[in-house]
C-alpha positions as CSV (number, residue, x, y, z in Angstrom):
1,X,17.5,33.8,42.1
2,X,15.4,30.9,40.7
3,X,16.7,28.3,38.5
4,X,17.8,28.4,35.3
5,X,15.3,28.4,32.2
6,X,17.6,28.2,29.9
7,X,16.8,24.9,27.9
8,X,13.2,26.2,27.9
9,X,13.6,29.9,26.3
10,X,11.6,33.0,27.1
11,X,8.4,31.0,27.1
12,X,9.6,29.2,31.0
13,X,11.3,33.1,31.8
14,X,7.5,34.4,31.2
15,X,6.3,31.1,33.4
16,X,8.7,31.5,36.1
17,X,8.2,35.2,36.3
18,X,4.6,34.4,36.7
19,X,5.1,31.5,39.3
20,X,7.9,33.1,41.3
21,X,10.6,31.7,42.8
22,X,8.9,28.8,44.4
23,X,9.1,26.6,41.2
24,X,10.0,23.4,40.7
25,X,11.5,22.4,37.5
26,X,12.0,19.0,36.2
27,X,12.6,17.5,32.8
28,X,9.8,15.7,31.1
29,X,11.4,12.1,30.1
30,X,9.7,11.2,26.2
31,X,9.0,8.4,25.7
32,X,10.5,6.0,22.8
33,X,8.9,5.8,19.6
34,X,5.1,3.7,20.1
35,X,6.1,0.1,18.4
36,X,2.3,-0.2,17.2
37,X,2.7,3.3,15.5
38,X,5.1,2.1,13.6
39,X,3.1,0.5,10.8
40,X,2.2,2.4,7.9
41,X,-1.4,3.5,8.1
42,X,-3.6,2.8,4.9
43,X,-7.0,3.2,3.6
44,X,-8.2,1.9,0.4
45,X,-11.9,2.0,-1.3
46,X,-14.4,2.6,-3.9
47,X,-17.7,4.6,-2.9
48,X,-20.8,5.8,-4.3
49,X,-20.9,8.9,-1.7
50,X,-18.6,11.7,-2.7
51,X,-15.3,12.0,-1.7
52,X,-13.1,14.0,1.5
53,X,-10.2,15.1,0.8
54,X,-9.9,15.5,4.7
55,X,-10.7,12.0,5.3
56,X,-7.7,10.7,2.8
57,X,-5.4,13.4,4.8
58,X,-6.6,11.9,8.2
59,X,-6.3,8.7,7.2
60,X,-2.4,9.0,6.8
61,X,-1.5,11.0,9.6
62,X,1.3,9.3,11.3
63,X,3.8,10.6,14.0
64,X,7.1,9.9,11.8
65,X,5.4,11.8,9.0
66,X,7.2,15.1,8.1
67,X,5.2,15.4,4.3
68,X,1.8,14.7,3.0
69,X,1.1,14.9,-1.0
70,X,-2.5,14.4,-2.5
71,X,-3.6,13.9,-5.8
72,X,-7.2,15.1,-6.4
73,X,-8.5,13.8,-9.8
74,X,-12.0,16.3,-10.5
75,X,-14.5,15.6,-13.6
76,X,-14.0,17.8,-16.1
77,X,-15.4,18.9,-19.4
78,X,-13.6,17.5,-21.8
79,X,-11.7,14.5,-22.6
80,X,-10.0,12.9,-25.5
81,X,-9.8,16.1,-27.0
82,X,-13.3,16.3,-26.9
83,X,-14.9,19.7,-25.3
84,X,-18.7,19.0,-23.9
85,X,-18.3,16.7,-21.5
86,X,-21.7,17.2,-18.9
87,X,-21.4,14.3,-16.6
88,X,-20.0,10.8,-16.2
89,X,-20.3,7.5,-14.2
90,X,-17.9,5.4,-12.8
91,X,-18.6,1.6,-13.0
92,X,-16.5,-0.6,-10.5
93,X,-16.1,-4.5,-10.6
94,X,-17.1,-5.6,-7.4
95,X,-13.9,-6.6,-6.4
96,X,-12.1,-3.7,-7.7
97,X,-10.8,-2.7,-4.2
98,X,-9.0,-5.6,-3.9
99,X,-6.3,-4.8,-6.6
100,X,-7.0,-0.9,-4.6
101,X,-5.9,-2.6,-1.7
102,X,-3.0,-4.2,-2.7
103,X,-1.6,-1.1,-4.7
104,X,-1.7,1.0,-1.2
105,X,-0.3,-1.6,0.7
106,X,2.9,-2.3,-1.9
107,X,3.4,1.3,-2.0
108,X,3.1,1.5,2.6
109,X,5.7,-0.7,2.2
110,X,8.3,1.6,0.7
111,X,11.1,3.0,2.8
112,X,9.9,6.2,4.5
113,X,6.5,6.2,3.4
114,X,4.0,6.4,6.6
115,X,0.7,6.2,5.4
116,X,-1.3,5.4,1.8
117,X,-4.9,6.0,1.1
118,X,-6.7,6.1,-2.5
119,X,-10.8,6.3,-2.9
120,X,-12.0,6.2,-6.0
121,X,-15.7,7.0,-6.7
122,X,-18.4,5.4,-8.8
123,X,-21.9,6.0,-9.6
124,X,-22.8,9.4,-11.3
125,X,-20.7,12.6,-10.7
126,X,-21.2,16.0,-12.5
127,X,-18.5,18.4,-14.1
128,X,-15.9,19.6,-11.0
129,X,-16.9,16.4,-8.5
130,X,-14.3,14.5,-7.0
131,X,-13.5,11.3,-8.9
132,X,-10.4,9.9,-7.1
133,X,-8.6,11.3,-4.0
134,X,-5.0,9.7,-3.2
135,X,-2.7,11.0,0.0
136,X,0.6,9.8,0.8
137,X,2.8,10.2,3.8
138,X,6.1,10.1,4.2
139,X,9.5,10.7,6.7
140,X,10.1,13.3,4.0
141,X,8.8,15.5,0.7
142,X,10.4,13.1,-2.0
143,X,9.2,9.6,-0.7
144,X,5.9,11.2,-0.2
145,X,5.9,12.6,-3.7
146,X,7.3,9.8,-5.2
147,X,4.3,7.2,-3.9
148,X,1.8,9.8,-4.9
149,X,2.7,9.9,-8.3
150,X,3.2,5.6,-8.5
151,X,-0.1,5.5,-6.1
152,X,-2.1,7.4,-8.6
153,X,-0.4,6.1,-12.0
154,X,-1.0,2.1,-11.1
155,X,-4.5,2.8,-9.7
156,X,-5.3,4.0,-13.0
157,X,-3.6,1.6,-15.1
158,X,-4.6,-1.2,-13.0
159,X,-7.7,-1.0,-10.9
160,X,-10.7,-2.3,-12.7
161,X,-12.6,1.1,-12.6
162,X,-14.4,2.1,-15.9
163,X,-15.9,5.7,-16.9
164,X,-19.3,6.5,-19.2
165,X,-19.2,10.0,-19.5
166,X,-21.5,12.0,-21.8
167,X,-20.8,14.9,-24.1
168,X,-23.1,17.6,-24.7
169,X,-26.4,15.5,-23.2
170,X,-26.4,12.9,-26.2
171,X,-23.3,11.0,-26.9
172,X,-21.7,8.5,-24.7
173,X,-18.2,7.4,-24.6
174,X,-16.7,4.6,-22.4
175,X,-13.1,4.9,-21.3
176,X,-10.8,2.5,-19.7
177,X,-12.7,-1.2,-21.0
């Protein structure tokens, strides 16, 4: 009779079957947590190319994280209660990722939280492009949600990012001067 597989389930039954009895079987020692993995991993920017959400998604992965939560702010057609809206442009001071920058990082530094990116656009976008895409990851679901919804709320409130947007091709509004 060969040893016992019982730790390992019916997957090591099926590989010892297939091995036969001449197998070996020793336990894989883990290793402890990676100290330089332990840092919260953060990405903060403002481009004129368009926006991935996989790119924010990538940029927080983390081994500790259990949750990731994005917030994907899109153009849309209307605003202010205003219906016509046809395209926009998002004007940045040029040090606007600064105040980005130290919005992610505050918000990396909350307990559980394992990773923080926001990119914001600027330049001209058109009705359903990507305007701002924030991920957060966390240890768990309500840290994650939790830094989304404060990542998102002080990046708008805070970060020097201004919109033009145009309504039916003729009148222009800014928002956020």
């Amino acid at each position: 009779m060969g040893p016992d597989f019982g730790a390992y389930g019916r997957a090591g039954k099926e590989l010892f079957s297939l091995l036969g009895d001449d197998v070996l079987v020793t336990e894989q020692q883990t290793p402890g947590p990676d100290p330089t993995a332990q840092a919260p991993n953060t990405w903060a920017d403002v481009l004129d190319t368009p926006l991935s959400v996989d790119a924010a998604i990538a940029a927080v992965q983390h081994q500790r994280a259990g949750a990731v939560v994005t917030f994907i702010g899109t153009v849309r057609d209307h605003d202010g209660g205003r219906d016509g809206v046809t395209e926009l442009s998002y004007s940045a001071h040029p040090d606007a990722v600064t105040p980005l920058r130290a919005i992610v990082e505050r918000i990396a530094a909350n307990p559980g939280v394992c990773g923080v990116a926001a990119v914001h656009r600027k330049g001209a976008l058109q009705v359903g492009d990507l305007a701002v895409v924030c991920a957060v990851s966390a240890e768990h679901r309500p840290e994650a949600f939790a830094g989304a919804r404060e990542l998102i709320e002080e990046l708008k409130a805070t970060v020097p990012i201004w919109k033009n947007q145009e309504f039916d091709g003729s009148d222009r509004e800014w928002v956020g001067l």
